[in-house]
C-alpha positions in Angstrom: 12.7 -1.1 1.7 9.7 0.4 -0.5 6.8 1.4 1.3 3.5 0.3 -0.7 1.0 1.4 2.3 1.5 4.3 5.4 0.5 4.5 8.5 -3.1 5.4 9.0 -4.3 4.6 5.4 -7.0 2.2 5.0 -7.0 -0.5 2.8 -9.2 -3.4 1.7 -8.8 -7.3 1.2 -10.3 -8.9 -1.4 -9.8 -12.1 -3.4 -11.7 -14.2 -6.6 -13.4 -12.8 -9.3 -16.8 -12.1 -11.0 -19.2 -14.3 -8.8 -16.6 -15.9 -6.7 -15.3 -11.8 -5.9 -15.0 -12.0 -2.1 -14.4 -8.6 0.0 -12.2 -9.7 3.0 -12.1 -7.1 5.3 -10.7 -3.4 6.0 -7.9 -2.5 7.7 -5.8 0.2 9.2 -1.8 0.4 8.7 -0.3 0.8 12.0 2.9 1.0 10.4 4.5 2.0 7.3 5.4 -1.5 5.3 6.1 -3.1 2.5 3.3 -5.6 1.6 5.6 -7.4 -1.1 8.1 -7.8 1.7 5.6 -9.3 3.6 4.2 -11.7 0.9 7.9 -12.8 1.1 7.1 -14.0 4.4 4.2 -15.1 4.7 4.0 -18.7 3.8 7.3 -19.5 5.7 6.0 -18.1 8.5 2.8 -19.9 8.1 4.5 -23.0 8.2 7.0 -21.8 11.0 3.9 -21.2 13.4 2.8 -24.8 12.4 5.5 -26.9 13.5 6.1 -24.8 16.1 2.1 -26.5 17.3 3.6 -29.4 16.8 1.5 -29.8 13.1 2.4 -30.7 10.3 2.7 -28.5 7.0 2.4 -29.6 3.1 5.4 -30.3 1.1 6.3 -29.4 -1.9 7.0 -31.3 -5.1 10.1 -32.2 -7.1 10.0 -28.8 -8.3 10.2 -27.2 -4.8 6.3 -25.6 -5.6 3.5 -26.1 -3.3 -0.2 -27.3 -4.5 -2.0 -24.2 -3.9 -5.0 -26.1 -2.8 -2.3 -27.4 -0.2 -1.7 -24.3 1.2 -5.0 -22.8 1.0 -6.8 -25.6 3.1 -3.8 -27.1 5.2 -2.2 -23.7 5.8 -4.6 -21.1 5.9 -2.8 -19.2 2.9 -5.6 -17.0 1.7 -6.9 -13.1 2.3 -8.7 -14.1 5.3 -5.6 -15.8 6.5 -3.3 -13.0 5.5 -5.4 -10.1 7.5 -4.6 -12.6 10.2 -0.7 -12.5 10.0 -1.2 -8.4 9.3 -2.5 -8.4 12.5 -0.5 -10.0 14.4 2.9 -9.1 12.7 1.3 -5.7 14.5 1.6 -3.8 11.0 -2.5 -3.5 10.1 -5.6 -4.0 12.4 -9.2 -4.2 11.4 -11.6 -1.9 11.1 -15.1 -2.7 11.8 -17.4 -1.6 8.5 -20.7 -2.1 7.7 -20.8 -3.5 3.8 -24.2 -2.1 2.1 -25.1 -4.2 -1.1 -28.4 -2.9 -3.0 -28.1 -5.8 -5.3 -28.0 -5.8 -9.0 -28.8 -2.8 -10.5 -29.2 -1.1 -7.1 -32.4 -2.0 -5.8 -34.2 0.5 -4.1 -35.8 -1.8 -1.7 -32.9 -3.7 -0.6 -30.9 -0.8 0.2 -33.9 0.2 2.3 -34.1 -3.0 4.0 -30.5 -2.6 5.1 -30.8 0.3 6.4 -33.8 -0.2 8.6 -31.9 -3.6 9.6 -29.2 -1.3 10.9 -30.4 1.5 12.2 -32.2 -1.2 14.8 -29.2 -2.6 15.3 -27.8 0.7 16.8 -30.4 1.4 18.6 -30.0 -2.1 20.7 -26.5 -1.0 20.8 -27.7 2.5 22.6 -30.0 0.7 24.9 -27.8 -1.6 26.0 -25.2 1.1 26.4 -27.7 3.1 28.4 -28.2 0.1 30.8 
């Protein structure tokens, strides 16, 4: 088996591009793995977890392929839905983050604004820490 990621490094899921570029989340291997391994199993298990809830899962064509709009609204195969079978495949767990986004061209004010919107947010968390 290769190992593509180690236990303890972080990595990031993201999907789309240009304006439809989506950041998905950061995570933590618990575990070294294989993440093309994994791809491997992903859908299958997908659809595994389904009918095991009694649901029902796409089919594929005459070709054996899946519509990918299929899977991406019936079965939930997307970044968001892959940190989810990370997880719980106990190989990755998230890591909370706080994104900062200045805007285009790194506006000043923005950047500003986001940081007085969460330095008040920890100081709720203090105070209700305190309590």
């Amino acid at each position: 088996m290769a190992i593509s990621h180690r236990a303890g490094e972080f990595f990031a899921l993201s999907d789309g591009e240009y304006s439809d570029y989506c950041f998905r989340g950061l995570y933590r291997a618990l575990v070294d793995f294989d993440l093309a391994a994994i791809a491997d199993t992903f859908i299958p298990c997908l659809m595994a977890e389904r009918l095991l809830q009694g649901k029902s899962v796409p089919t594929p064509d005459e070709d054996g392929e899946y519509d990918p709009s299929d899977l991406r609204f019936d079965l939930g195969v997307d970044m968001d839905g892959l940190g989810a079978f990370l997880i719980r495949q106990g190989v990755a767990e998230p890591i909370d983050y706080d994104e900062i986004h200045a805007g285009y061209d790194l506006d000043i004010d923005e950047l500003k604004e986001h940081a007085n919107t969460r330095a008040k947010y920890l100081a709720k968390q203090e105070s209700e820490k305190s309590r």
